[in-house]
Each structure stands twice: as C-alpha cells, then as structure tokens.
Backbone as a ProteinNet text record, in pm:
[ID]
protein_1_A
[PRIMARY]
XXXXXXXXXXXXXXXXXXXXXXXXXXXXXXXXXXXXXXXXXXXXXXXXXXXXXXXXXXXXXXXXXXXXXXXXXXXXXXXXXXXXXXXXXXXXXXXXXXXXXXXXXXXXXXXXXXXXXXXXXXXXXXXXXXXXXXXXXXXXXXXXXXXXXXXXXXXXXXXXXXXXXXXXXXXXXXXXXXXXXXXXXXXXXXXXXXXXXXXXXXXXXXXXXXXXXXXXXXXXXXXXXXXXX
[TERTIARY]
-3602.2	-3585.1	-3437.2	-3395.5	-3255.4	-3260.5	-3131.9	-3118.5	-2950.3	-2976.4	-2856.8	-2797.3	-2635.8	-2505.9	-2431.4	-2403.3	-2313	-2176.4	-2087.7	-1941.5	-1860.1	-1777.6	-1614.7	-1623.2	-1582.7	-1597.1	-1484.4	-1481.3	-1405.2	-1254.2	-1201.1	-1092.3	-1044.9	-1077.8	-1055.7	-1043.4	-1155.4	-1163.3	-1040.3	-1005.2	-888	-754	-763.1	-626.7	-592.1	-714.5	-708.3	-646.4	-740.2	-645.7	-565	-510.2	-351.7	-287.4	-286.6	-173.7	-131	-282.5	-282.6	-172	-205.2	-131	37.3	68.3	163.1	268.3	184.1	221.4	279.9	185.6	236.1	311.4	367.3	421.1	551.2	538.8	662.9	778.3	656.1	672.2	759.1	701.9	749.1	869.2	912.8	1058.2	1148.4	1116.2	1200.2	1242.7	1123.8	1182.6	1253.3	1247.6	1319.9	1510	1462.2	1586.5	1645.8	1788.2	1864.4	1824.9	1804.2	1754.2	1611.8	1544.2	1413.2	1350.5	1510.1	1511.1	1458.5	1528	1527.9	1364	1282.7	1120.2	1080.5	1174.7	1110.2	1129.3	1251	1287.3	1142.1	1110.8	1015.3	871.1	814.5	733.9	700.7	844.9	840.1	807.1	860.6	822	670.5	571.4	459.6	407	433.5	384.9	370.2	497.5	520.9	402	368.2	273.1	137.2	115.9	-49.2	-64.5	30.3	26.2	0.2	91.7	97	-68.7	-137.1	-240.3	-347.6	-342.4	-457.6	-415.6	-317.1	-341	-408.2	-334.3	-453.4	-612.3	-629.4	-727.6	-749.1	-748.5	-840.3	-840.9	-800	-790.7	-909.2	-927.9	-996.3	-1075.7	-1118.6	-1178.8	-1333	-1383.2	-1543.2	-1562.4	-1670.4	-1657.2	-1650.3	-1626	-1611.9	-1472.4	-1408.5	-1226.9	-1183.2	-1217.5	-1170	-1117.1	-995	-904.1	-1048.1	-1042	-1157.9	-1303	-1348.5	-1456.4	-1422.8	-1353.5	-1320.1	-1202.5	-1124	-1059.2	-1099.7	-1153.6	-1192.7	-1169.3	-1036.3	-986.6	-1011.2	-987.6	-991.5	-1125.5	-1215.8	-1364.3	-1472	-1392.5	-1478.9	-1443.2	-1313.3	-1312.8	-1353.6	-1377.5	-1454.6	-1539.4	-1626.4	-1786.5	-1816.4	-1713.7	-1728.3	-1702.5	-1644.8	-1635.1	-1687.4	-1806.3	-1917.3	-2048.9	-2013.7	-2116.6	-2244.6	-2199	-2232	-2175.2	-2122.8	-2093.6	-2134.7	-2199.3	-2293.1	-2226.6	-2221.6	-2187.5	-2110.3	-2124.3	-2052.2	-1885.2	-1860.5	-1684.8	-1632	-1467.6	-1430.6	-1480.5	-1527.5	-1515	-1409.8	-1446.1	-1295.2	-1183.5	-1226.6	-1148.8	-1027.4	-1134.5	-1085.6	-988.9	-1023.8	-934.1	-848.1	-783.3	-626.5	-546.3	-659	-567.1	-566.9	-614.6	-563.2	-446.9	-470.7	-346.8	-206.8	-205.9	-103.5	-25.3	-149.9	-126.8	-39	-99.6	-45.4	88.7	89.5	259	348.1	298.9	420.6	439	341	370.9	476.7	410.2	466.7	634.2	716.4	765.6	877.6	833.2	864.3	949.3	814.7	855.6	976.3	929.8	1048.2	1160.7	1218.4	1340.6	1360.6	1317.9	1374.4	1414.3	1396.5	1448.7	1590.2	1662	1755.6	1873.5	1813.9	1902.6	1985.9	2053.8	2081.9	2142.7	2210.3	2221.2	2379	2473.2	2570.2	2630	2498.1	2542.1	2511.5	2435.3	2403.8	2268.5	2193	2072.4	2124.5	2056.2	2105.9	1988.6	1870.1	1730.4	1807.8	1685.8	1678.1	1715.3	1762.3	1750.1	1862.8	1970	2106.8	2183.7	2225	2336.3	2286.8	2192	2157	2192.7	2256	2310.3	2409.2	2526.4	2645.8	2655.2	2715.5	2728.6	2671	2702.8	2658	2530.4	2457	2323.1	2259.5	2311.2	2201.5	2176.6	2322.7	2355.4	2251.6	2190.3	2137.7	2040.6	1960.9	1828	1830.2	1896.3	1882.2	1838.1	1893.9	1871.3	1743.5	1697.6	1563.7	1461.2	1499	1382.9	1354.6	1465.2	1477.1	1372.6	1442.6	1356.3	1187.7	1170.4	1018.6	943	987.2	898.7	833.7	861.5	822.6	651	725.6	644	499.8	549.1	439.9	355.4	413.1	368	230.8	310.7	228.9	104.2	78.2	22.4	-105.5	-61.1	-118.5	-209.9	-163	-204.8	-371.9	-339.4	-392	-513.3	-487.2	-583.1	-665.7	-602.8	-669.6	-782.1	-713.8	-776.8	-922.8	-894	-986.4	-1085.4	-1095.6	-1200.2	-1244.1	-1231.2	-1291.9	-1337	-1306.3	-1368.7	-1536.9	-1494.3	-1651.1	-1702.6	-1670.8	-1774.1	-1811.8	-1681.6	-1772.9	-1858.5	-1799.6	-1859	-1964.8	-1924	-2044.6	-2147.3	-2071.8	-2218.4	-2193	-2093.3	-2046.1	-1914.6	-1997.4	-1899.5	-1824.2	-1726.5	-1632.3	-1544.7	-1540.9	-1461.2	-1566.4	-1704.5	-1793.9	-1760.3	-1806.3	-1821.3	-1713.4	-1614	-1442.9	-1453.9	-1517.5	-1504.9	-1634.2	-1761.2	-1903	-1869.1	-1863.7	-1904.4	-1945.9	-2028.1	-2232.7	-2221.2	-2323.1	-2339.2	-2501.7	-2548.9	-2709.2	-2655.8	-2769.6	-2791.1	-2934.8	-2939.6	-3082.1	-3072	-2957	-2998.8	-2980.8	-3046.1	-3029.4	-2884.7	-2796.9	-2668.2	-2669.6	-2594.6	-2550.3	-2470.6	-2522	-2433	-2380.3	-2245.7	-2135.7	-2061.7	-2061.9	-1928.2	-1940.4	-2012.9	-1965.2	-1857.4	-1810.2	-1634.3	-1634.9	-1554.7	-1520.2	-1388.4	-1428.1	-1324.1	-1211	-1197.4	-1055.2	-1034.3	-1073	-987.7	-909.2	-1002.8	-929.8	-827.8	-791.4	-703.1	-605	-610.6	-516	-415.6	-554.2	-458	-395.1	-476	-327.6	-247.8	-238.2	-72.9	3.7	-58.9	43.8	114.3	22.4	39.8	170.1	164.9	262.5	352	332.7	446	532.5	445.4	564.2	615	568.4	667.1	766.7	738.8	874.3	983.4	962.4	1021.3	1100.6	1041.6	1117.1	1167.2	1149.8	1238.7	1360.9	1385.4	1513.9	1574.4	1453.9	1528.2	1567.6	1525.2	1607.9	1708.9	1810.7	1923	2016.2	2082.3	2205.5	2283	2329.2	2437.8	2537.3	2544.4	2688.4	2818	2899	3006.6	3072.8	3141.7	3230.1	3328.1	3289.5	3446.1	3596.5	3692.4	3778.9	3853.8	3886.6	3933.8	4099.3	4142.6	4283.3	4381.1	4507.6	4615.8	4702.1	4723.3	4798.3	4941.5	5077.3	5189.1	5249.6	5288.4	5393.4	5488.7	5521.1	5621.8	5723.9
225	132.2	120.3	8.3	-43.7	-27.5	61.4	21.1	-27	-142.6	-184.4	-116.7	-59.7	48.2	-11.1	-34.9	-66.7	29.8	-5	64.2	25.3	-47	-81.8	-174.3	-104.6	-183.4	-331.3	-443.2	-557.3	-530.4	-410.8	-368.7	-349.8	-287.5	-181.7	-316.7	-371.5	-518.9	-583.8	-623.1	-709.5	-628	-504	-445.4	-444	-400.7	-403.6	-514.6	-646.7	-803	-819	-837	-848.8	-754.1	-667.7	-558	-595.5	-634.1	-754.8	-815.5	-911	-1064.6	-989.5	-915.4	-879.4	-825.1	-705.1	-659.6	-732.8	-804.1	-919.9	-996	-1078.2	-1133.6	-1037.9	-926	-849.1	-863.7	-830.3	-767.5	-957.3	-1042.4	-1197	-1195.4	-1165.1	-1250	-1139.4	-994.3	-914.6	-930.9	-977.6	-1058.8	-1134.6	-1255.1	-1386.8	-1360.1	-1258.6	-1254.5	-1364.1	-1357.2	-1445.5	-1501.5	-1617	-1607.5	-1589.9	-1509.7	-1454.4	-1361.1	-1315.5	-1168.3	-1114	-1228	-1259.6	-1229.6	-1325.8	-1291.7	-1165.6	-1115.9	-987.3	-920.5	-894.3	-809.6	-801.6	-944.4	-979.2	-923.4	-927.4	-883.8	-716.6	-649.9	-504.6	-473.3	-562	-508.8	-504	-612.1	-676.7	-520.9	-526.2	-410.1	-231.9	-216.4	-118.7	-104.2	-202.8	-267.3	-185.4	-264.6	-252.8	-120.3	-63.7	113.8	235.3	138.3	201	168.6	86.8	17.8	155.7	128.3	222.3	358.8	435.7	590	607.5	518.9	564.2	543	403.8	421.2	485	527.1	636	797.6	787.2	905.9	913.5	781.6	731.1	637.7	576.7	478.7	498.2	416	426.8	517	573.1	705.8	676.1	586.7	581.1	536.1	476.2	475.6	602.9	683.1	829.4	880.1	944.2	1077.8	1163.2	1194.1	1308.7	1280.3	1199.8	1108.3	1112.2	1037.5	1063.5	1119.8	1217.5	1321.6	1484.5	1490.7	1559.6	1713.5	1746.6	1830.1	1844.8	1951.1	1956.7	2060.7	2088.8	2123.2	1960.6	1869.4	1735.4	1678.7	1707.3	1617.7	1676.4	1862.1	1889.2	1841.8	1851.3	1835.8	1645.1	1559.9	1443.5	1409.9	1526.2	1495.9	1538.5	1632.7	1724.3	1665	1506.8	1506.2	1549.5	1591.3	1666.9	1548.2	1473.7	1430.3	1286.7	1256	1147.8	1109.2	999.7	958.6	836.2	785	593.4	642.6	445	488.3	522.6	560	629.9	718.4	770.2	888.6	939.5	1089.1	1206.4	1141.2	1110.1	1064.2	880.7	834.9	723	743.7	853.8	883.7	931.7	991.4	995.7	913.2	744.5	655.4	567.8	614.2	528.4	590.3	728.5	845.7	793.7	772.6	745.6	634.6	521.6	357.8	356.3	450.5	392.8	481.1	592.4	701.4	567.5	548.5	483.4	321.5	237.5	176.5	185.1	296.8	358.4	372.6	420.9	469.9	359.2	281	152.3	62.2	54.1	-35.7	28.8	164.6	241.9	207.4	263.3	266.4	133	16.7	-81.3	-116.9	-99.9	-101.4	-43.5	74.5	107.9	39.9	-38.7	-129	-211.8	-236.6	-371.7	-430.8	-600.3	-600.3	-681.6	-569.4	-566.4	-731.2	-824.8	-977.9	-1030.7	-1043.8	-1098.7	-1048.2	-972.9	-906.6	-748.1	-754.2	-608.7	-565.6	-436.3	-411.3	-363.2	-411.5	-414.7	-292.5	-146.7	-36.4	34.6	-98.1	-20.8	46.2	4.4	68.8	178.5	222.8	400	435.7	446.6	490.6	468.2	587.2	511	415.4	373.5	268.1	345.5	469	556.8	591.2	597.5	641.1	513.3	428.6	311.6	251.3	280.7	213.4	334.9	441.4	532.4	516.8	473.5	439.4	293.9	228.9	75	93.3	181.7	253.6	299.5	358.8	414.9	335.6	239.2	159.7	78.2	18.3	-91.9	-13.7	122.8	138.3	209.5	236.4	248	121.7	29.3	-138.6	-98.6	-64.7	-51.9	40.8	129.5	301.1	183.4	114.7	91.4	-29.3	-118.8	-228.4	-124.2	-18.1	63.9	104.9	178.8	233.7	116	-23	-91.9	-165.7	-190.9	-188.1	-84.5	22.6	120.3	125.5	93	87	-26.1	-171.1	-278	-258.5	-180.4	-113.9	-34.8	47.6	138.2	32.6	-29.2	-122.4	-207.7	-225.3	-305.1	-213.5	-57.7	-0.3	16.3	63	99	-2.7	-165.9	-304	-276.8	-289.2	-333	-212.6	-96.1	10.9	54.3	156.2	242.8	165.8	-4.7	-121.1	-63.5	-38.7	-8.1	-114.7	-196.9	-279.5	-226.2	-218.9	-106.2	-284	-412.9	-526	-581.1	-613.5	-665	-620.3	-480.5	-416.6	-436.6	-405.4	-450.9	-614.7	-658.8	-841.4	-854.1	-770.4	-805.1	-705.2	-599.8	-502.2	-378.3	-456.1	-323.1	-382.6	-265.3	-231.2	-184.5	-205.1	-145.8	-52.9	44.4	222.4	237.4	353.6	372.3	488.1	550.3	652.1	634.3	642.5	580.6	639.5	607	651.7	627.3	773.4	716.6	580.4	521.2	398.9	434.2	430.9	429.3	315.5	207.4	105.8	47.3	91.7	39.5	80.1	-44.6	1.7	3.7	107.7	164.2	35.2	-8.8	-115.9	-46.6	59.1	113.3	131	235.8	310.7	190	58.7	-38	-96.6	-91.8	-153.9	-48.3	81.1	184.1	141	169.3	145.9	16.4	-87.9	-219.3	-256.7	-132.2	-120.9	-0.7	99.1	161.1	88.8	-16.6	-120.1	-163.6	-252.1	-328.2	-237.1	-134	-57.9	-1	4.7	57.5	-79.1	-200.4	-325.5	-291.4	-262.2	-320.8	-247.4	-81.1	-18.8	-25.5	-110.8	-130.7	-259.1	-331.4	-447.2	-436.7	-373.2	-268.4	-362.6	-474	-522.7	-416.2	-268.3	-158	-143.6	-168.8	-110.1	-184.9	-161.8	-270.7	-343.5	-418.2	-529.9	-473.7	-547.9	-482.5	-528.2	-456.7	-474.1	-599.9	-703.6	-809.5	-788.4	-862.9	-794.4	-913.9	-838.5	-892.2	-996.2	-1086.2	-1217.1	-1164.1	-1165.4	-1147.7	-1166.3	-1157.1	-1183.8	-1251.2	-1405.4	-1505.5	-1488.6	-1413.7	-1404.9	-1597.1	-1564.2	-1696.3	-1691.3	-1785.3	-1776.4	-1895.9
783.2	672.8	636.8	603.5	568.4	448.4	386.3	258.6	224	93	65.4	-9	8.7	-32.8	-91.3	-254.7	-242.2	-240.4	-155.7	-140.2	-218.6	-174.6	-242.4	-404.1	-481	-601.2	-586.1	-690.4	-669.6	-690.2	-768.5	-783.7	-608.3	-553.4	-413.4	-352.8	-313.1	-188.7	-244.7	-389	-395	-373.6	-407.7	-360.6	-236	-127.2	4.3	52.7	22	92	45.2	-119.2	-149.6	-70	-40	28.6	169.6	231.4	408.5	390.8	273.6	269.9	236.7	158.9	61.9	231.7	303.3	377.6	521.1	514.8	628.6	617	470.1	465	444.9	398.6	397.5	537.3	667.7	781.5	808	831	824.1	788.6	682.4	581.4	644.5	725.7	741.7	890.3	963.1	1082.9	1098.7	997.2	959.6	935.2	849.8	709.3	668.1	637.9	650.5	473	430.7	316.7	262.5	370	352.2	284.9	270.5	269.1	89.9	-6.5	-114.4	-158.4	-43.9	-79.2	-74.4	85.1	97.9	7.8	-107.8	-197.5	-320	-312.5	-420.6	-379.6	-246.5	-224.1	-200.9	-209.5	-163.3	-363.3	-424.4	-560.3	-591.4	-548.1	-550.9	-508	-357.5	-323.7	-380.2	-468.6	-537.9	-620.3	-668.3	-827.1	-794.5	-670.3	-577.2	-562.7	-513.3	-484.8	-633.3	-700	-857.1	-876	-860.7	-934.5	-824.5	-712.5	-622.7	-663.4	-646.6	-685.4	-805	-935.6	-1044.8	-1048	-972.9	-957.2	-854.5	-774.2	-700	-717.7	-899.2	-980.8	-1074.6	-1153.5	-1226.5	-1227.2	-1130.6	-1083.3	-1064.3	-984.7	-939.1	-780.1	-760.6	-718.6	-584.1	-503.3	-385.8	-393.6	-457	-455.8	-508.4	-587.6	-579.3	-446.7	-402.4	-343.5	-315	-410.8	-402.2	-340.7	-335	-238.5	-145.8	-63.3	84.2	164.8	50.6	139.5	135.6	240.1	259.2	342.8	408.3	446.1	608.1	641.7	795.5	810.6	752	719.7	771.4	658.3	645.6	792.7	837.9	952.6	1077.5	1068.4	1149.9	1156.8	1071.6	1091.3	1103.9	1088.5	1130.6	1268.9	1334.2	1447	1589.6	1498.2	1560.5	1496.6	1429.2	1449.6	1313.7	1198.5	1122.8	970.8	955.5	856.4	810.6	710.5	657.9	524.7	491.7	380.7	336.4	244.2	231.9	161.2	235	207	313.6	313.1	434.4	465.7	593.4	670.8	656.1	731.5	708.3	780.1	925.6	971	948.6	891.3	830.3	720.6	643.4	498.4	566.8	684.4	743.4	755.2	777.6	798.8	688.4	604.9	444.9	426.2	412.2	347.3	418.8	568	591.4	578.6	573.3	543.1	401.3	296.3	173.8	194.7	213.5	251.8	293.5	426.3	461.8	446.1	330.6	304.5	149.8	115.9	-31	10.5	159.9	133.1	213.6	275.7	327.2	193.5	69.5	-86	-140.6	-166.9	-237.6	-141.5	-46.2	68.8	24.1	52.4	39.7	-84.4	-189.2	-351.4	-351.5	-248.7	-263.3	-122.3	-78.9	83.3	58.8	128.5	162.3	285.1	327.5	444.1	442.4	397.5	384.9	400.5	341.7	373.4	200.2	166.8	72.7	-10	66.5	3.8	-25	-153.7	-200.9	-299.3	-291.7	-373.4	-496	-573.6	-742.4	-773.4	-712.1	-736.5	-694.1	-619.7	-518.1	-611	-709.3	-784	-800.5	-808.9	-839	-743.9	-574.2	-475	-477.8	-402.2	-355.6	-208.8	-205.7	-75.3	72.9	94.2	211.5	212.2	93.6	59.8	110.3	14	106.9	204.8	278.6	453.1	501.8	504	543.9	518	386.3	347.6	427.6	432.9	468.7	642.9	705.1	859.5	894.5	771.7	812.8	789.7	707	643.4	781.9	810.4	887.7	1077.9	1086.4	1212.2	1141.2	1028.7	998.5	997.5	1072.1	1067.4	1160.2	1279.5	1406.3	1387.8	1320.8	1293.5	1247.1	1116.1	1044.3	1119.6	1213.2	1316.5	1367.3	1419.2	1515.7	1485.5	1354.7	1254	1226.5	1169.8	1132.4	1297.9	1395.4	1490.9	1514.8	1547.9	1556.3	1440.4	1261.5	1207.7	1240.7	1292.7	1331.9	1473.4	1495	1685.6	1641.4	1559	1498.9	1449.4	1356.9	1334.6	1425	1513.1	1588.5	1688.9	1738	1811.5	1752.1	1608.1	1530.7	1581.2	1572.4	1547.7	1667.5	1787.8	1882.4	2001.9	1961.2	2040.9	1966.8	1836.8	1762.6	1645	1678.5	1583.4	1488.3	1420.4	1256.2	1195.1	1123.3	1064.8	957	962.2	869.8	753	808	764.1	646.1	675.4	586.3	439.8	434.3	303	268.7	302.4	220.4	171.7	207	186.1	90.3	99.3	-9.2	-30.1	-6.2	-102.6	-70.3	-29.2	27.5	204.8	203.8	362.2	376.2	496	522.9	592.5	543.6	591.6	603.6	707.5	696.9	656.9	563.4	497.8	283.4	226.2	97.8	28.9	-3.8	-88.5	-226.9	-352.5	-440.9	-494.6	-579.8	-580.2	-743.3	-709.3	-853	-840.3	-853.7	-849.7	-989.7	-1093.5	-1217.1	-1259.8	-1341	-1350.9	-1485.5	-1503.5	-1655	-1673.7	-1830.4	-1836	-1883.4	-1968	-2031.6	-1885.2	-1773.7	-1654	-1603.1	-1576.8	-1501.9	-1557.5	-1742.7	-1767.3	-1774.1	-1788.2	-1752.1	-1614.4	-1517.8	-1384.5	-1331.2	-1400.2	-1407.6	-1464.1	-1613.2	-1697.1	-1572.8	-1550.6	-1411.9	-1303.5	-1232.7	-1151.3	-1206.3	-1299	-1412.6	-1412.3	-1464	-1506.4	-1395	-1276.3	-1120.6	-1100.2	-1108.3	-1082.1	-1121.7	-1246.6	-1410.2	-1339.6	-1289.9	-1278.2	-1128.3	-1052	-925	-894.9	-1015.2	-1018.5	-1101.7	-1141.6	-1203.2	-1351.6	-1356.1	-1543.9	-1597.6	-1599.2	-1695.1	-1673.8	-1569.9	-1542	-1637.3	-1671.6	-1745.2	-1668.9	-1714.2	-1643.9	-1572.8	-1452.9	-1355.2	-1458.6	-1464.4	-1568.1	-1481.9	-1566.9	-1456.9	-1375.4	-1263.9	-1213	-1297.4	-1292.7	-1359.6	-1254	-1293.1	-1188.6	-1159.2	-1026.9	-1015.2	-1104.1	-1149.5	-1252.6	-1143.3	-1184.3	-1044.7	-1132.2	-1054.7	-1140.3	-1161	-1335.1	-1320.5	-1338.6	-1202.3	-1109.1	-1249.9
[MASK]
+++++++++++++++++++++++++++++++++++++++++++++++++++++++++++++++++++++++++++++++++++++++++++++++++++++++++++++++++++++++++++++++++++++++++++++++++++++++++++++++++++++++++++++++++++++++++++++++++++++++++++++++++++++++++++++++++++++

C-alpha cells in the first residue's frame, strides 16, 4: 500500500529554487563580468539572505528541515549504506551533500563581499580588508567557482542516478511537497508562524549586514591643489 508523505514544507521548496535561480545566475554574471559583475555583487547579497533564512530555519523550523532530522553522523550513514536506514527527507548520505552545498555556497557569498576586480567592481564589505587581504580573498573565491561547478554537477548527477536507477524521485517532493511510500511516515510540516517570521527577520538581517549600508561613508578624496601660476 502507498502512502502519501508529506516532506518539504513551502518555506524549504522556495528556498531550494530561489537559491537554483540565485546560484546560477550568480555562476552567469561571473562568467560574463565586465558590467555584470555589479549583479553579481547584488545577487551574492540575495544569497547571503537565503542562507541566513535556512540555518535558522533548520533550527526552528518544521521537522523535516531541522539539522537534526537529517544529519545524522557516520552511525546514520553507516547503516544507510548497509542498507539499514528508513526514513523521509534527506538520507544520511544526502545530508553530506546539503552540508556541503550550503558551506560552500555560504562561503563563496561571504568571500565575495570582501573582493574585487581591481577594475571597477569592489564587495559591499572591502573596506574592512586591506588591499592584500582582498586580492587573496578575491583569488580564492574566483578558483572556488570551479570547486562549486563540480559539486553542483555531482549533486545534479546524484538525482538523477536515484530517478533513473533506484526509481526514487528525490525532484517531485521539492516542487509538491509529498512523496508515496510504502512505508507510513510522521508528518510535521505545519509551520509555526512566529519561527517563520523569526527566520525571515535573520534572512533580512544577514542581507542588511552584507550589503554593508552600516559602514559609514568613504571619507572624500580631496581634489588636487592646481598651483597659480
């Protein structure tokens, strides 16, 4: 007997595709540059927001976006990989590749807040570095594209092995919701309305903070003194 699961609450599915779109278009304007780059600055903030918005919720949230739901240690990913592990949401093994998705997208947003391309783009966050700090952050950021191409690849590879080898649609439920099981699951996806407005003032509040309106004004530079002659 089939029963209907529901999984991913509407918070989770919309964070998931904004982050696609957010992320891709990141990966786009950074290929491009040139005056692209301007978006990309705007979208690495976007992205900051989304990340701020998922850790809290998956602190406080509905019980299948909980940390604690599907990470599960190297116990959980034994026994998922012997074969031994049942349950909705990520698998053990799947929760490695969230953990790392959001790390190194987390760390992709941040790095780039402190870059620039010694042309005309410079992140909302440079002046807190000196000039060497950021040619160095701007270095690493720039060869972690590749890392994260790879990464994102690989999670794309992974879903489509489940569909088309082990007949586990892992894409559906992220897009409705719910999934059929033939084993019955707790269902928690009611959403607490204070938690959710908590974790989209955090969201908000990692923008605010990586679009750097706090910083004060660059002092002017003072215009040359032309002697008269």
């Amino acid at each position: 007997m089939q029963h209907r699961i529901q999984v991913w609450d509407w918070p989770v599915r919309i964070f998931h595709w904004l982050l696609v779109v957010l992320v891709g278009a990141a990966i786009g304007t950074a290929l491009v540059g040139g005056n692209a780059m301007d978006l990309h600055g705007r979208l690495g903030i976007a992205v900051c927001g989304l990340l701020g918005f998922r850790i809290v919720w998956g602190v406080i949230g509905t019980r299948t976006a909980r940390f604690t739901h599907f990470v599960r240690g190297p116990a959980g990913l034994r026994d998922y990989l012997q074969g031994r592990w049942q349950g909705i949401g990520h698998n053990p093994l799947g929760a490695l590749s969230v953990l790392m998705l959001l790390g190194l997208f987390g760390f992709q947003a941040v790095s780039g807040l402190f870059s620039n391309d010694d042309i005309a783009f410079s992140g909302p966050l440079r002046t807190l570095v000196d000039k060497a700090s950021s040619d160095y952050i701007t270095g690493i950021h720039h060869d972690m594209l590749w890392w994260m191409a790879a990464l994102l690849a690989l999670h794309i590879g992974a879903v489509l092995y489940y569909r088309m080898l082990k007949k586990e649609d892992l894409l559906g439920p992220m897009v409705r919701g719910w999934k059929y099981s033939e084993q019955p699951g707790e269902e928690n996806t009611a959403i607490n309305g204070l938690a959710l407005l908590v974790a989209i003032a955090a969201g908000l509040g990692c923008a605010v903070l990586a679009s750097g309106v706090w910083l004060p004004e660059p002092a002017p530079v003072a215009a040359p003194i032309t002697p008269d002659w």
